[in-house]
C-alpha positions in Angstrom: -157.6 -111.4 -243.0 -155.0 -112.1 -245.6 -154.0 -115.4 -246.7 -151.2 -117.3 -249.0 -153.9 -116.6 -251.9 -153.6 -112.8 -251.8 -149.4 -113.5 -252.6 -148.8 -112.7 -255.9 -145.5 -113.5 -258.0 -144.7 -111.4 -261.3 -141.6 -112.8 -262.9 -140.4 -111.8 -266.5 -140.9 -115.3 -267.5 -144.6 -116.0 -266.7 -146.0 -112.7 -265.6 -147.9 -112.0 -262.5 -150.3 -115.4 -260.9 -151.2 -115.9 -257.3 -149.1 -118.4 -255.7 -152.4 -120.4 -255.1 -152.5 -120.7 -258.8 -149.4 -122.0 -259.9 -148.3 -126.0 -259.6 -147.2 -127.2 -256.4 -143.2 -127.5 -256.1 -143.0 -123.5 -256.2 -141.5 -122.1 -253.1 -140.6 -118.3 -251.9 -138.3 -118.1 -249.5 -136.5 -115.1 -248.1 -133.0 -115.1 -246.7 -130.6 -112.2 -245.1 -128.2 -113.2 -247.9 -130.7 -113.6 -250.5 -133.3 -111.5 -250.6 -137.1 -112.8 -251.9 -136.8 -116.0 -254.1 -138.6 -118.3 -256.1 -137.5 -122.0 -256.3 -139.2 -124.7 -258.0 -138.0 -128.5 -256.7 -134.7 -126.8 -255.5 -134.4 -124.9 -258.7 -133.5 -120.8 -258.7 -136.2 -119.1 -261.0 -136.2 -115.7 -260.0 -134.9 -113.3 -257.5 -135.5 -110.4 -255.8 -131.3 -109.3 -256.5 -131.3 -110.9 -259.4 -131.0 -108.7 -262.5 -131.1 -111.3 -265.2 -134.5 -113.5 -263.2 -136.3 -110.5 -261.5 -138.9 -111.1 -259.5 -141.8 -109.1 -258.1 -144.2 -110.2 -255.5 -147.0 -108.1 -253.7 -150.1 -109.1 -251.0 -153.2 -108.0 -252.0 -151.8 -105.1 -253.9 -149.0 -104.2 -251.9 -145.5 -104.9 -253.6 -143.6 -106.5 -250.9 -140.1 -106.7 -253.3 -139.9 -105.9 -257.1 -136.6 -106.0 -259.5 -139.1 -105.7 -262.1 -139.2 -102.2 -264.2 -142.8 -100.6 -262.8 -144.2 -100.3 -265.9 -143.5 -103.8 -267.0 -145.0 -104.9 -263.8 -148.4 -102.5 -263.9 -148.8 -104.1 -267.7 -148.5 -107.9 -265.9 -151.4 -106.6 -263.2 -153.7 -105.1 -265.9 -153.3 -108.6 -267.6 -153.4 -110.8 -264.3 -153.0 -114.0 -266.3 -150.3 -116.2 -267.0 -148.1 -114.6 -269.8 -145.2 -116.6 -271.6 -142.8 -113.6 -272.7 -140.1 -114.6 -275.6 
């Protein structure tokens, strides 16, 4: 049975980390007008339209969304950590 700890988020900014992992405040939400989306205490981070904050997120494996080029987001699974791109 899958769970919120098989939901994975890949952003640009920190790389690919279950959502179980990262500090509480982060939310996903999904809208007809908006698409995937990652807020942190009513903050945008990263969107699944959004070419300048893409985001990525899959379940167990399976990408559910991803604005992120494929190869950059292979290279973030390989790593699976937390990665702070400049």
């Amino acid at each position: 049975m899958l769970t919120y700890t098989d939901l994975h988020v890949t952003t640009t900014e920190f790389g690919r980390i279950a959502i179980s992992a990262m500090p509480f405040g982060y939310m996903i939400t999904c809208t007809r007008a908006g698409g995937w989306e990652l807020w942190l205490d009513g903050k945008f981070i990263a969107g699944e339209f959004d070419k300048d904050h893409p985001l990525a997120l899959d379940v167990a494996g399976t990408t559910i969304c991803s604005m992120i080029p494929f190869q950059e987001t292979i290279r973030h699974r390989v790593i699976g950590t937390v990665v702070k791109k400049n």
